[in-house]
C-alpha positions as CSV (number, residue, x, y, z in Angstrom):
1,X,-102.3,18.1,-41.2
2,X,-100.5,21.0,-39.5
3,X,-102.9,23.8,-39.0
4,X,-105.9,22.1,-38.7
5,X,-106.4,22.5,-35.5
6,X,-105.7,26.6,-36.0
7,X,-109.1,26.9,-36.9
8,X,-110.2,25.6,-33.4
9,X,-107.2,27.2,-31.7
10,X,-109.0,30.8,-32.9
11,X,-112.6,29.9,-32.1
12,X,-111.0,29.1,-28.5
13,X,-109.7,32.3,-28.1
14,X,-113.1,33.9,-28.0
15,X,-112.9,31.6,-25.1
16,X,-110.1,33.4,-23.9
17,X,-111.4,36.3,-21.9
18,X,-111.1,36.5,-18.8
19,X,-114.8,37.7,-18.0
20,X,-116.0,34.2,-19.1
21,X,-115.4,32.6,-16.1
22,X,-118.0,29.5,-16.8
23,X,-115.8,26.5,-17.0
24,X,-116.6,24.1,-20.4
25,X,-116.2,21.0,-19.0
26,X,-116.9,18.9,-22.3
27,X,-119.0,18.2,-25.2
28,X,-121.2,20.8,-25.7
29,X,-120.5,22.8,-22.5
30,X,-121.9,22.6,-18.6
31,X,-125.0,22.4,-19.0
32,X,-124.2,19.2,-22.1
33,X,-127.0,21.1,-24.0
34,X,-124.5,23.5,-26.0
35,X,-125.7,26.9,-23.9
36,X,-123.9,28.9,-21.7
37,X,-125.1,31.9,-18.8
38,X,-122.5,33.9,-20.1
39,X,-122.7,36.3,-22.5
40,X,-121.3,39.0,-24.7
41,X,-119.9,36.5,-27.1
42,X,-118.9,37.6,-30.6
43,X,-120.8,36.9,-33.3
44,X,-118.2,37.4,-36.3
45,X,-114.7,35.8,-36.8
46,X,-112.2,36.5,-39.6
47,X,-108.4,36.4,-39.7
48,X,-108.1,39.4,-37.5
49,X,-111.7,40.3,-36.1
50,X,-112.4,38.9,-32.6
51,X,-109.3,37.2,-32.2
52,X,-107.2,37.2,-29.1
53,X,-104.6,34.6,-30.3
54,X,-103.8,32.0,-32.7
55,X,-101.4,29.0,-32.1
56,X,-100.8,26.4,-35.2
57,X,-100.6,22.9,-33.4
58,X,-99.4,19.2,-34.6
59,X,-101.9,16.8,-35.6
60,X,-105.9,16.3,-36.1
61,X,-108.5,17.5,-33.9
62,X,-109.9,14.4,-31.7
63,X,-112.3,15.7,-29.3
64,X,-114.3,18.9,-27.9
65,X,-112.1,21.2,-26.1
66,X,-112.2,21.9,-22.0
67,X,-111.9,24.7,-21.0
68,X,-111.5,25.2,-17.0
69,X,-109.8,28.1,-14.8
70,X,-107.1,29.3,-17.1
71,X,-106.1,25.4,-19.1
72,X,-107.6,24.6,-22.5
73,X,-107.4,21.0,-23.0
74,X,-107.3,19.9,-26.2
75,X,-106.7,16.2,-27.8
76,X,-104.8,15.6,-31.0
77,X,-104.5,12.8,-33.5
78,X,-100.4,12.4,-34.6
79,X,-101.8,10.0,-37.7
80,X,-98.5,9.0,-39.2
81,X,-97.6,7.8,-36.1
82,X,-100.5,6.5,-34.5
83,X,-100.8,8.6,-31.5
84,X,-102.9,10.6,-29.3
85,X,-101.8,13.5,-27.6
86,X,-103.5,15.6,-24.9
87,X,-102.2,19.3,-24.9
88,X,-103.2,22.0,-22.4
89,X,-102.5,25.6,-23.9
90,X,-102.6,28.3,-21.9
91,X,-106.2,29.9,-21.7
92,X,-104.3,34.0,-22.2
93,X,-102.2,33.4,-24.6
94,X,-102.8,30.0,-26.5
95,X,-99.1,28.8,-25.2
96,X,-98.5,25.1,-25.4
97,X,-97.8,24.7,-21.3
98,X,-97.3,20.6,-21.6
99,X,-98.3,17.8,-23.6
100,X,-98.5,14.3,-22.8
101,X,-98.7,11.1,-25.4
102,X,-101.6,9.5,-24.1
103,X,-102.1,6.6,-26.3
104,X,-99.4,4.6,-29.2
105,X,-102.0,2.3,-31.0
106,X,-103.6,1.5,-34.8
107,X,-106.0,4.3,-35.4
108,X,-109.8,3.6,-34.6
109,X,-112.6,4.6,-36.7
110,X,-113.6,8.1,-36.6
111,X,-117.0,10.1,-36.8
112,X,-116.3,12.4,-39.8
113,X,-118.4,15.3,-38.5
């Protein structure tokens, strides 16, 4: 489970330059259609290619990030304990700066995409 959300933690921090100042305020971005005015976005990833920081985090991805002003809001899924966490890293340097349990409950059903 830990780790899972790495993956999205380094696609994020393509979202991490500064000179992308368009906020992504949700699901598939401002505009909800996935597209963006920015640009100059790479178009490769690896390990170490186009990576400005990695962070591991607890938990299960449960939700599209936001990404506004310098916060990256993320929500996780503790499944062993039945609890949903919302996190807000740092958009610089992927730093945790709080987390807050949101919801203690039975776990609901889940889109598996």
């Amino acid at each position: 489970m830990k780790g899972r959300l790495v993956s999205l933690a380094v696609a994020l921090a393509a979202l991490a330059a500064p000179a992308w100042a368009q906020e992504w305020p949700g699901w598939r971005g401002p505009r909800s259609d996935g597209t963006t005015t920015e640009s100059g976005f790479p178009v490769r990833w690896s390990a170490t290619e186009n990576v400005v920081w990695k962070v591991p985090l607890e938990g299960t991805g449960h939700s599209s990030p936001v990404v506004w002003g310098d916060r990256i809001f993320l929500t996780v899924c503790l499944e062993a304990k039945a609890e949903r966490k919302l996190l807000c890293l740092d958009r610089k340097d992927g730093r945790v700066v709080w987390e807050r349990t949101v919801l203690t409950a039975p776990l609901e059903k889940k889109h598996g995409l």
